[in-house]
Structures are given as structure tokens and as C-alpha cells.
C-alpha positions as CSV (number, residue, x, y, z in Angstrom):
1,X,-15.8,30.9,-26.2
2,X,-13.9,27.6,-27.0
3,X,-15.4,24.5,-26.5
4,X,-12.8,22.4,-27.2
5,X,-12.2,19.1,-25.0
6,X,-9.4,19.2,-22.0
7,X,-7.3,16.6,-22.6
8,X,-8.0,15.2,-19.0
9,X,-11.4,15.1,-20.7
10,X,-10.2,13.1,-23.8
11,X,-12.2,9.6,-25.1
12,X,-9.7,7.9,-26.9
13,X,-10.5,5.3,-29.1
14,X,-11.0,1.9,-27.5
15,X,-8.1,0.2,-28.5
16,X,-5.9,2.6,-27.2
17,X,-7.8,2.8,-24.5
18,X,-7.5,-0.5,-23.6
19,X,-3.6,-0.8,-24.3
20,X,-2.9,1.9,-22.1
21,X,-4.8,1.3,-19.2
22,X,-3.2,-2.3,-18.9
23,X,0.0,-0.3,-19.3
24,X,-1.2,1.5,-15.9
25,X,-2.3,-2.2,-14.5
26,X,1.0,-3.8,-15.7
27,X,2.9,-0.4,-13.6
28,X,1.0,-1.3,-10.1
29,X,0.5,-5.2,-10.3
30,X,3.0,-6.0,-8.3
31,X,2.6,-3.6,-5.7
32,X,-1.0,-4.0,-5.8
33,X,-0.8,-7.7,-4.9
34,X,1.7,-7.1,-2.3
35,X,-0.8,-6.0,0.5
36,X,-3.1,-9.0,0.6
37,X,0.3,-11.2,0.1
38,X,1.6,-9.9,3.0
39,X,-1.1,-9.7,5.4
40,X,-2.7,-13.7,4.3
41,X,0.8,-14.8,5.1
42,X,1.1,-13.0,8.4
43,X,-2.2,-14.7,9.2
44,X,-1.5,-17.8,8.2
45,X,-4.0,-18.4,5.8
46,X,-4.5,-21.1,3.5
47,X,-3.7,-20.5,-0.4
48,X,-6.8,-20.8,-0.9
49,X,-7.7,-17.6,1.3
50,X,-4.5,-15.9,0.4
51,X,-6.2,-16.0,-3.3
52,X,-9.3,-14.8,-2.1
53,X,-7.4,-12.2,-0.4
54,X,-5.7,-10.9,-4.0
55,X,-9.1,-11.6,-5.9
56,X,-11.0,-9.0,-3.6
57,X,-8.2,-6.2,-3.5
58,X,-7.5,-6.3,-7.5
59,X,-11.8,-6.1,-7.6
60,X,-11.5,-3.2,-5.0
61,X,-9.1,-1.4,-6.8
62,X,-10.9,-1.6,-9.9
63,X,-13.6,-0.2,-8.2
64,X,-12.2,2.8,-6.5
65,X,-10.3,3.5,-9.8
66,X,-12.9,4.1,-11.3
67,X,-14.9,6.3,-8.6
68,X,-11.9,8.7,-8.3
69,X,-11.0,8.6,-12.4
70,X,-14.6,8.5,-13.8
71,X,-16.4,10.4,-10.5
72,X,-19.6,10.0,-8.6
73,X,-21.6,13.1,-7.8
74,X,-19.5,14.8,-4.8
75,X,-16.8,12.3,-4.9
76,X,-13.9,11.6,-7.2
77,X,-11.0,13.9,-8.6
78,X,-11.7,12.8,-12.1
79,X,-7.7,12.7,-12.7
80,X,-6.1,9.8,-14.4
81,X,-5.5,8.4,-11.1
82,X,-5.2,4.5,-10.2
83,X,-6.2,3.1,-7.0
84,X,-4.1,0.8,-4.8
85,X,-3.9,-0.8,-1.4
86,X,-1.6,2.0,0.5
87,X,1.4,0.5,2.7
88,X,1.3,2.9,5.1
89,X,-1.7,0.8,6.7
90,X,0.4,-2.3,6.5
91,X,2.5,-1.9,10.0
92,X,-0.5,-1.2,12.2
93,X,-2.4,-4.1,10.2
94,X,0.5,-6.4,11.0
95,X,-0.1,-5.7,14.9
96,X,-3.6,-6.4,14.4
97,X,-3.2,-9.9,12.6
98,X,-0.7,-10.8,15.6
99,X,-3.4,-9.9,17.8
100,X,-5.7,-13.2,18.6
101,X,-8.5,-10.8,19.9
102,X,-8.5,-8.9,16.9
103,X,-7.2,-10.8,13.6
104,X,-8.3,-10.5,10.2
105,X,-12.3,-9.4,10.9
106,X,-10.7,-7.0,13.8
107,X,-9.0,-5.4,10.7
108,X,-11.8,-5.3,8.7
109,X,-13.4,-3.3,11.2
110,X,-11.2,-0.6,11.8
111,X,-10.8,-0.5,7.6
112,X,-14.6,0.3,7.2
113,X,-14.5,3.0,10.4
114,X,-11.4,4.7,8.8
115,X,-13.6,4.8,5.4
116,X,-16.4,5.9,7.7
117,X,-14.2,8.7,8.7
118,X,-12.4,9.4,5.2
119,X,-15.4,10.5,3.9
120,X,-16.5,12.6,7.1
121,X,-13.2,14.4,7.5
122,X,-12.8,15.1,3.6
123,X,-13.9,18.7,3.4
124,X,-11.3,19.5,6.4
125,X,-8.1,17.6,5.6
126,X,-6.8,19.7,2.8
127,X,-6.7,22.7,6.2
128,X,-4.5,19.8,7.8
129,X,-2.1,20.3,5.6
130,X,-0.1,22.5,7.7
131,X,0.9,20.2,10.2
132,X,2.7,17.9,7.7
133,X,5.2,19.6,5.8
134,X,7.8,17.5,4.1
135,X,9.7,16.9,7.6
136,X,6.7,15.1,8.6
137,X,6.1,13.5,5.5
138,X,9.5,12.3,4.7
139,X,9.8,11.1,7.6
140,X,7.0,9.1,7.9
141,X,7.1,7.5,4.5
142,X,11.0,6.4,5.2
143,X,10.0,5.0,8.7
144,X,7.3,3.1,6.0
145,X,9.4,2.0,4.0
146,X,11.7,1.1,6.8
147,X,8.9,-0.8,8.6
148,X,8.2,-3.2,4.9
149,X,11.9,-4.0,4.6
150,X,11.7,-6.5,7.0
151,X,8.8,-7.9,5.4
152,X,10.9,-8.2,1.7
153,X,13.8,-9.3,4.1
154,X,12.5,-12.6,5.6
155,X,10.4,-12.9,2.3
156,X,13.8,-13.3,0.3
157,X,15.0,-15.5,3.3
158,X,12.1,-18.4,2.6
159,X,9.5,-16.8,4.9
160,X,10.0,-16.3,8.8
161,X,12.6,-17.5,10.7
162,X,10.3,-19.3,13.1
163,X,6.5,-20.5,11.6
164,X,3.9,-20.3,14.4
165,X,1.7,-23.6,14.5
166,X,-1.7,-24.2,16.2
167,X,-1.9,-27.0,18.6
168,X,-5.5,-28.7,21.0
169,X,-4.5,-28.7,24.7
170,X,-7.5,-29.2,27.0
171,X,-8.3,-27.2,30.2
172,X,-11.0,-28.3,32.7
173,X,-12.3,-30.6,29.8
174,X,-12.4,-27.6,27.4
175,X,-10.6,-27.9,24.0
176,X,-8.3,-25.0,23.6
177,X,-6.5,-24.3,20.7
178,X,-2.6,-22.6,21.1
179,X,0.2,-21.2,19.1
180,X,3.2,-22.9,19.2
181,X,6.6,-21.8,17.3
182,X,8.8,-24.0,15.2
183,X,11.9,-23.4,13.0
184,X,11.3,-23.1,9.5
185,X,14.1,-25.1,7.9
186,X,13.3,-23.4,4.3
187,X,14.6,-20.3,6.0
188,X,18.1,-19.4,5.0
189,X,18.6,-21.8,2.0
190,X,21.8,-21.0,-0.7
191,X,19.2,-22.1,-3.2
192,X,16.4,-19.4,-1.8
193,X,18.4,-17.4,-1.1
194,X,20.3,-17.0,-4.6
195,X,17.1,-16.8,-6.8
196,X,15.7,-13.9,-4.5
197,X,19.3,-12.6,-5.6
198,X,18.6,-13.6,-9.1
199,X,15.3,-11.5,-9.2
200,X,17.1,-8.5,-7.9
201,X,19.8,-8.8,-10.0
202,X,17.1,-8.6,-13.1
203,X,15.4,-6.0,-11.7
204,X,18.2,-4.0,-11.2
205,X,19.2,-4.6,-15.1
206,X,16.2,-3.7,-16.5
207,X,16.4,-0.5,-14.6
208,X,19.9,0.3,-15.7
209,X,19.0,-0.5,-19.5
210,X,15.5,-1.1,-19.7
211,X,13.5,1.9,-22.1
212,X,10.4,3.4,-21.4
213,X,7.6,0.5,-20.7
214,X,10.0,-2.5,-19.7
215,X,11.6,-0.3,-17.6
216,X,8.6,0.5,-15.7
217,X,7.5,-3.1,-15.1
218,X,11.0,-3.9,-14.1
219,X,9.6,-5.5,-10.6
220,X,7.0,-7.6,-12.7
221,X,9.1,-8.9,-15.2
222,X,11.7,-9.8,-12.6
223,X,9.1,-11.8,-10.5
224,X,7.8,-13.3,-13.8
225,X,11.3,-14.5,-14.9
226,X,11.7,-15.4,-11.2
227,X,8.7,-18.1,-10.9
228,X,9.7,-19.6,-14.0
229,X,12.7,-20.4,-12.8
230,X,11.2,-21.6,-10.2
231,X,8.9,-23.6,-11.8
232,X,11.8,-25.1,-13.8
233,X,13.8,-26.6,-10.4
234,X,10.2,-27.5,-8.7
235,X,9.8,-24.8,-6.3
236,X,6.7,-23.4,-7.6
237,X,3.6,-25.6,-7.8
238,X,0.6,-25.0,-9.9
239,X,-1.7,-28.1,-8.1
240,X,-3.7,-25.0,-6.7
241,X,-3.9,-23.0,-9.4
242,X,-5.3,-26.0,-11.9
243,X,-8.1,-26.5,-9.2
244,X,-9.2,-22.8,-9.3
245,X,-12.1,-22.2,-11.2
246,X,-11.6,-20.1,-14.2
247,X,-14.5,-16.9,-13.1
248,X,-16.1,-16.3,-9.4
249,X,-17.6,-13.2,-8.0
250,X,-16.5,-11.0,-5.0
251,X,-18.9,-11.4,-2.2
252,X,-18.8,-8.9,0.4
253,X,-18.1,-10.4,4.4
254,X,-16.4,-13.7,2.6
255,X,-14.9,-13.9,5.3
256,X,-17.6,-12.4,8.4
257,X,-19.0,-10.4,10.0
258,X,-16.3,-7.7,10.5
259,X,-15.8,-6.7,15.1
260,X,-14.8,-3.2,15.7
261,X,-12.3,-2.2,18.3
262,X,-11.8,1.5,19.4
263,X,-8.0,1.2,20.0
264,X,-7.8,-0.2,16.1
265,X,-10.6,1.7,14.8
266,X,-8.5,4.5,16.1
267,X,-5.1,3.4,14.9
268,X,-6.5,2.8,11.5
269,X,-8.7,6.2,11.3
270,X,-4.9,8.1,12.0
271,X,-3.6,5.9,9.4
272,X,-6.3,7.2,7.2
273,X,-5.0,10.9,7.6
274,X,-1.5,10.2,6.3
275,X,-3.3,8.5,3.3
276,X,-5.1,11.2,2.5
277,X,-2.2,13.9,3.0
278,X,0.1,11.9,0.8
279,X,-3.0,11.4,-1.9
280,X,-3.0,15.8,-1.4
281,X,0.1,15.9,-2.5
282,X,-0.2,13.2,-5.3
283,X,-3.2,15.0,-6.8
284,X,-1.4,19.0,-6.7
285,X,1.1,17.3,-8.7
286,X,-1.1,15.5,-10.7
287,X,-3.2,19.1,-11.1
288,X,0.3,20.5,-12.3
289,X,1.0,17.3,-14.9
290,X,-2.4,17.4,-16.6
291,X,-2.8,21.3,-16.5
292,X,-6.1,20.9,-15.0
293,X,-5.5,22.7,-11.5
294,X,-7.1,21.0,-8.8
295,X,-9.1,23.6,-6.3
296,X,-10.4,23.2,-2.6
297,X,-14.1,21.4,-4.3
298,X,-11.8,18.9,-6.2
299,X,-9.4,18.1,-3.5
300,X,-12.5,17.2,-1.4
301,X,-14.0,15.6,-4.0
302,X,-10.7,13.2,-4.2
303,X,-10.6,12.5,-0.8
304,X,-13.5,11.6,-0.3
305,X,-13.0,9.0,-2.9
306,X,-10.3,7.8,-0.7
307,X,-12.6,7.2,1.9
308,X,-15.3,5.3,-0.5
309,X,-12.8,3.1,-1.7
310,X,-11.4,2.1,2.0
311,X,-15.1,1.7,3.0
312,X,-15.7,-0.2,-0.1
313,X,-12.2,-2.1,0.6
314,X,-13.1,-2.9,4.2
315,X,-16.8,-4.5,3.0
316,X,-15.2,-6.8,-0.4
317,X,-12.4,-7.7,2.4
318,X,-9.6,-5.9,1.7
319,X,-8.1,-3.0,2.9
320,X,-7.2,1.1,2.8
321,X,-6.7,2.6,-0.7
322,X,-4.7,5.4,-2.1
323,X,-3.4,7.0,-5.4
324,X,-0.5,4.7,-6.6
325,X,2.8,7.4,-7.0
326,X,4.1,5.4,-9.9
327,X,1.2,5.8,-11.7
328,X,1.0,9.3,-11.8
329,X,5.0,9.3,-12.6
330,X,3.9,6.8,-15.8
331,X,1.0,10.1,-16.6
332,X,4.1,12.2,-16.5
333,X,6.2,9.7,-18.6
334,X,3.9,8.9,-21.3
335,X,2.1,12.7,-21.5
336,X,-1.1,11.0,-21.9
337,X,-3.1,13.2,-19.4
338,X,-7.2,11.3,-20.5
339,X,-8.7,10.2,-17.4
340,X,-10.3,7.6,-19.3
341,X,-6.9,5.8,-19.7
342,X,-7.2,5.3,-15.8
343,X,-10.9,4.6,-16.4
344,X,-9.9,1.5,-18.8
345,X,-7.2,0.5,-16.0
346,X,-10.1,0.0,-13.4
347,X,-12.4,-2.2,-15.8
348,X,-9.1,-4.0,-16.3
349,X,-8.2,-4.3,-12.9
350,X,-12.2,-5.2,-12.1
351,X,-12.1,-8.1,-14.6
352,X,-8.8,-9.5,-13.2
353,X,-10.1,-9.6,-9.8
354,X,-13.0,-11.7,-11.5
355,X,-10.2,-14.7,-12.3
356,X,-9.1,-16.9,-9.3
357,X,-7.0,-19.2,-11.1
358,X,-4.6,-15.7,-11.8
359,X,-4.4,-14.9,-8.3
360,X,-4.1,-18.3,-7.0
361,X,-1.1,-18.4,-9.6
362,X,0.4,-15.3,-8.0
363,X,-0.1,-16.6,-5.0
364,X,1.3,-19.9,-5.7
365,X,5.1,-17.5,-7.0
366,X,7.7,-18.7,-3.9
367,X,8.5,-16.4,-1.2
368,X,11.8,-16.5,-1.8
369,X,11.1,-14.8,-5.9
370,X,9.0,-12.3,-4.0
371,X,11.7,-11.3,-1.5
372,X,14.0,-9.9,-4.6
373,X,11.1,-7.8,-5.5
374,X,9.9,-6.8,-2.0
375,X,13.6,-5.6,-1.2
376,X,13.2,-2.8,-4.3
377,X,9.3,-2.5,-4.2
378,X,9.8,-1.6,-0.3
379,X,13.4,-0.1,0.0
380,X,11.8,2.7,-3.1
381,X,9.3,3.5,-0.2
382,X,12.2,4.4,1.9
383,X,14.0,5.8,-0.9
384,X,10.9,8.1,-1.6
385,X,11.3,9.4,2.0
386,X,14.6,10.3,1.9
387,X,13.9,12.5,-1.3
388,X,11.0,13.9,0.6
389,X,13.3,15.1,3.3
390,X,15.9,16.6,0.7
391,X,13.6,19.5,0.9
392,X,13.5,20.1,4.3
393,X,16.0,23.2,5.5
394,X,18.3,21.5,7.8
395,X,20.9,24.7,7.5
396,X,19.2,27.0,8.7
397,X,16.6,25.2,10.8
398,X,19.1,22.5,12.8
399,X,16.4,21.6,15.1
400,X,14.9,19.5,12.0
401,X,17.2,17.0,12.2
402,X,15.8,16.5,15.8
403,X,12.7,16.1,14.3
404,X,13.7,13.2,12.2
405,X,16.2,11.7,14.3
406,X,13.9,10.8,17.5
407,X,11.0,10.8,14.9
408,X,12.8,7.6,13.2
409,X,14.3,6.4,16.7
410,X,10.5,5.7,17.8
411,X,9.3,3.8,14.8
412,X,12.4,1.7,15.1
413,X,11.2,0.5,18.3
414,X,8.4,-2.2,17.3
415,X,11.3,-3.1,15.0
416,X,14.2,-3.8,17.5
417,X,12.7,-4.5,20.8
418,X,9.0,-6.5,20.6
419,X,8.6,-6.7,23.8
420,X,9.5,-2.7,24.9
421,X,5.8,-2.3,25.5
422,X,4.8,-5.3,26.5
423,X,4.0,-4.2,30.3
424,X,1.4,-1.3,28.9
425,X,-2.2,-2.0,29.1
426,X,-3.3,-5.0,26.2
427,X,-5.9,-2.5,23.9
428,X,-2.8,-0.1,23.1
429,X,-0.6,-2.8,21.5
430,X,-2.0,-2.1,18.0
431,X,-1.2,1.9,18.5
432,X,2.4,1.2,20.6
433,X,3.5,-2.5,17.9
434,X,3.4,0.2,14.6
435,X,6.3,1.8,14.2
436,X,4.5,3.9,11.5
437,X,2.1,5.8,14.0
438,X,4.6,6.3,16.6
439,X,7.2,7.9,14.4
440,X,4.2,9.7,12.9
441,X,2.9,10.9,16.2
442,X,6.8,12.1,17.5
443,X,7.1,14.1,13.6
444,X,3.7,15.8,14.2
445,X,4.6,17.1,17.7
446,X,7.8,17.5,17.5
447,X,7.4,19.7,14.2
448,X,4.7,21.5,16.2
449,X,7.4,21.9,19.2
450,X,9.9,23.3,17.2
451,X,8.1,24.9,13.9
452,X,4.9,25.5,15.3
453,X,1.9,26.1,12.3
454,X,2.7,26.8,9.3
455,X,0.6,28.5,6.2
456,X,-1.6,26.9,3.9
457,X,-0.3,28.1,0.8
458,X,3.3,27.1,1.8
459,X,1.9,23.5,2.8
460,X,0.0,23.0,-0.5
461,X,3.7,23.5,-2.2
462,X,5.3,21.5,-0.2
463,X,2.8,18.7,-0.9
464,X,2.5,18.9,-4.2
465,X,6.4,19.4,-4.4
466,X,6.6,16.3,-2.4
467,X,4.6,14.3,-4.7
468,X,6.5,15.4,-7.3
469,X,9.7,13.9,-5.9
470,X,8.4,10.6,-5.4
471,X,6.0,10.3,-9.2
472,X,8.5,7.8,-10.3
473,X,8.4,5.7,-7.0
């Protein structure tokens, strides 16, 4: 019998090691940081927050990296998979931060119930399969990246059109604090407006003629040469970053105690479903890469990993986690299939989230810089739905395009018209505001309607076929 060593299995020596796993960190940075970028900002958080924000993600990603890469007894695929903050939870997080009852520690809350439920619903998600083939999929993950254009959008605009500012009024001799609106006059600027161009244009080069590594980091490299030309005209400033300390730990509740609402717990426990049928599919293909197949024990094993890491994302205050696609594209690229590569990646990632003076630099990178890079970072998302759905039979089976067409039609709604639901009862805003879960909810029953169940075999292929199509996303 041979007892040679799968390559999954592989220890590499530590200096190779250690260069490619911050080849796998270098890949995801940027989106990595995007999450706790977005939502701080949405919030209204001070830099110094903001920071805190990126510290605790980059820490929680190191973390669940290595649970899923290195394994725990019952959880963990032990796949060169790295672990990152999925965007599919960013719409219905969104809804939540505009929410004053709910806010940040109302999202924490419904983060640590969807890990909660992760790890409960693990063993059963893999039969869910069936009710998302790649109509469902597709179109969920283009009404995503749909949804996070705006976001790159406004971002490449100088922030928001109008800022929201809190003002003391008194009623009956009670301080009470308000939101006011105001016009941002940053917003629309020829200068901001041309280095968010700028960044895309590099971006956009180093795709066309970039090789191999640079060509992978194209979004990093474009936001680096972006904040230095910043930095150059006096747009960036770096009086934050010199005040950070060098080394600080990640405390869990930094922020307190985290409430729980059913409507959001709710919302975020659905979100955690997609998560863990796109991580399905990422981990088939993955199975297919490596040559190490992954069966029903290893699937559940992965998933529940999922759920860990959200649970262990809601508690260091940060949010849900997933396998990053581009990663397992860069597993593809390189053909180095050790897990311990990823394994390296999460110490990396671990240490980073150690250093506040490097997030509060990253947080301290304009708006406008990160608007270039949010416009490809985000459109790809699309983009990776639209392949998705270039599997779909639409010849044969016509009623699919109804599927996607009143599937999309609902999660444009947040988008275009605010205030559509605005007479429904307050606690289902955060469920009715995502466009995400409603065009998720019309795919799942309309595909039901008009396809009814499908097999499981047929719905593992199409997942791991699906993740396949977007490896290099």
C-alpha cells in the first residue's frame, strides 16, 4: 500500500511557505478590507473605529482560515481554502446600520445567531442543494454584485451625495439626539473624480498586460499607486496613522454587548444559507483542483467551519465569512494544491490584524482611490453572476428567463425606490431594504414554480460547475 503524502497534505518548507501564503493574503486584501470599510462608513464611525473595524476582520479571517485549512475535530475541509468577509451579507447589513434600533451591535447579533445556525444546519445544507441550481445562484450573485455597485459608485464620487449629521434638540426637557442631512460638497469633484478614473485605468492595464502574480493583485496595486498619488496632492493624511500604536490585541465585544432581533437574526440566518451554497460549490471545485474529492463528511465538515468562523466573526466584531473565489482560482493558477500554503496565509493574515497603524493607513486611503477599485472589485461580483447564468438552459426551458427577470426586478427595488416599503410594519425593513434576500426569495420560488426539485447529483454539478466559472473572480 503507498504511503506516500497527498499533495493537499504537503509541508513545504517554511520559506516557501511563507511566500506563498502572503501571495494568497496579497490576492484577497483588498476585498478583505472592503467589508468593515464599507459598513464603518455607512455607520458613521470614527477612523479610529473604522480601524478597529479592519483590525478585527483581518484577525477573524486569520482565524477561520486556519480552522477550515488546518481543521478542528468535526469541523474544517482541510483544502487550501482562505477565509474572507462574504458580500452577500453586505446589503441586509446596510439596512441594519440605517436602522437606529438596530445599528452596529443589532448586526452583531444577528452575525453570531447566523453562526449559531451555520453550525446547526451544516449536516443538512449540502441536501439543499437542489433548490439552488445555477438560475438561483446566478442570479442571486449578479443581484450582489448589483446591490455593491452603488457602494463603488458614490465611493468613486467622494462618498455620499448627502452626509447625515447628529444634532441635540430637547423634548419636555429631555436631550434628544437627531439625524440631520447635509450636502457633501467633496461629492462630485473633477479632481475625485479623475483619480478614481486613474485607479481604474491601472487596474484595468495590469489586467490587459500584467503576468501571473501582478496580474492577480491588479486591484491592490491600483489602490496602492492610487493613495500615493494621493498622498502627493494632500488628499491622504497620515496624522491618524502616526498616532496608532504599532501592536494591540483583538478583544472580543470592543464594541458591546451585541442585542438580538428576530427580524435580523432571521434575515442574516437566510443570508447564511447562500453562504454556505456558494462555499458547496467553491469546495466541489476545489475537490476537483486538488484531486482530493470532497464527500458528504467533508462538505459538513467545511460548513460547519463557515458557521465557526461567522460565530467567531460576530464575537471579535466583524462579520459572516466565506471561501474567497479568487483564491481558489490563484490554487488553480499556481498548481500548488498544500493546504498548509493557506495555513501560512491565516498566520499572515492573524499577525496583520495584530498592527493598527496598517489598518488605520488603509483606512486613512481616500474614498475616491477606493471607488476605482470598488467599481471592478464589485462589478466582477456581477460579472461572476452573469457567467453563472451562462449555464442555465434558456432554449429549451424559456420560462427561466422569467425566473431571472422578476427575480432581478425585486432586488432592484431597495435600489430605485427607498421608500416602496415604507408603509409595511417597522421589524420587516431589514428583510424588505435588501435587495439581495428579496431577489433570493423570488429565484427560490419562482424556480420551485416553474422547475420544481431537482436531483442531488445534478445540483452537486451544477455547484461545483458554478464555482468553477467564477475561480478567477
Amino acid at each position: 500500500m503507498s504511503s506516500a503524502v497527498h499533495p493537499v497534505d504537503e509541508k513545504l518548507p517554511p520559506a516557501r511557505l511563507f511566500t506563498l501564503g502572503l501571495q494568497h493574503v496579497l490576492v484577497m486584501y483588498a476585498g478583505a478590507v472592503a467589508v468593515p470599510l464599507i459598513i464603518g462608513r455607512a455607520l458613521k464611525l470614527s477612523p479610529e473605529q473604522v480601524s478597529a473595524l479592519i483590525n478585527a476582520d483581518l484577525f477573524a479571517c486569520g482565524i477561520a482560515t486556519l480552522i477550515q485549512s488546518f481543521g478542528l475535530p468535526g469541523v474544517g475541509i482541510r483544502l487550501p481554502v482562505m477565509m474572507g468577509v462574504t458580500f452577500a451579507a453586505v446589503g441586509p447589513m446596510l439596512s441594519m446600520a440605517n436602522d437606529p434600533e438596530l445599528g452596529l451591535l443589532g448586526i452583531y447579533g444577528a452575525v453570531i445567531v447566523a453562526g449559531l445556525f451555520g453550525i446547526a444546519v451544516a449536516p443538512f445544507v449540502s441536501r439543499l442543494l437542489r433548490f439552488f441550481p445555477p438560475v438561483v445562484t446566478g442570479t442571486i450573485i449578479l443581484v450582489i454584485g448589483i446591490s455593491l455597485m452603488r457602494v463603488g459608485i458614490n465611493w468613486a464620487g467622494g462618498g455620499l451625495p448627502t452626509l447625515k449629521a447628529m444634532a441635540d434638540r430637547v423634548v419636555n426637557d429631555v436631550p434628544v439626539k437627531e439625524l440631520g442631512e447635509f450636502a457633501n460638497p467633496a461629492y462630485g469633484q473633477v479632481g475625485g473624480l479623475g483619480l478614481a478614473l486613474l485607479v481604474l485605468v491601472v487596474i484595468l492595464a495590469l489586467t490587459r498586460w500584467g503576468k501571473g502574480f501582478v496580474r492577480n493583485v491588479a486591484v491592490l496595486i491600483g489602490i496602492i499607486v492610487g493613495g500615493i498619488i494621493a498622498a502627493s496632492f494632500g488628499l491622504m493624511h497620515f496624522e491618524k496613522v502616526a498616532a496608532a500604536p504599532w501592536f494591540d490585541v483583538v478583544l472580543p465585544f470592543a464594541f458591546g454587548m451585541p442585542t438580538f432581533d428576530l427580524v435580523a437574526s432571521l434575515t442574516m440566518c437566510l443570508v447564511m444559507i447562500v453562504v454556505m451554497i456558494e462555499s458547496t460549490g467553491m469546495f466541489l471545485a476545489l475537490g476537483e483542483i486538488t484531486g482530493k474529492p470532497v464527500d458528504r463528511a467533508a462538505l459538513t465538515r467545511g460548513l460547519r467551519a463557515d458557521g465557526l468562523g461567522t460565530l467567531i466573526g460576530g464575537i471579535f466584531n466583524t462579520f459572516p465569512y466565506t471561501s474567497f473565489s479568487q483564491n481558489v482560482g490563484l490554487v488553480g493558477v499556481t498548481g500548488v494544491r498544500s493546504r498548509y500554503v493557506t495555513v501560512a496565509g491565516g498566520l499572515i493574515m492573524l499577525a496583520l490584524g495584530l498592527v493598527p497603524k496598517l489598518a488605520a493607513l488603509v483606512e486613512a486611503v481616500p474614498v475616491v482611490v477606493l471607488g476605482g477599485a470598488g467599481i471592478v472589485m464589485f462589478g466582477m461580483v456581477a460579472a461572476t453572476g452573469v457567467r453563472i447564468l451562462t449555464q442555465v438552459d434558456f432554449k429549451s426551458k424559456p420560462h427561466n428567463q422569467f425566473i431571472v427577470a422578476v427575480s432581478v426586478g425585486f432586488g432592484m427595488i431597495p435600489l430605485v425606490a427607498p421608500n416602496f416599503f415604507k408603509q409595511l410594519p417597522h421589524g420587516l425593513h431589514p428583510l424588505l431594504e435588501s435587495g439581495i434576500l428579496l431577489a433570493a426569495l423570488m429565484a427560490l420560488v419562482l424556480n420551485l414554480f416553474f422547475n420544481g426539485f431537482g436531483t442531488a447529483a445534478s445540483a452537486e454539478a451544477d455547484a461545483a460547475a458554478g464555482a468553477a466559472a467564477s475561480e478567477h473572480v
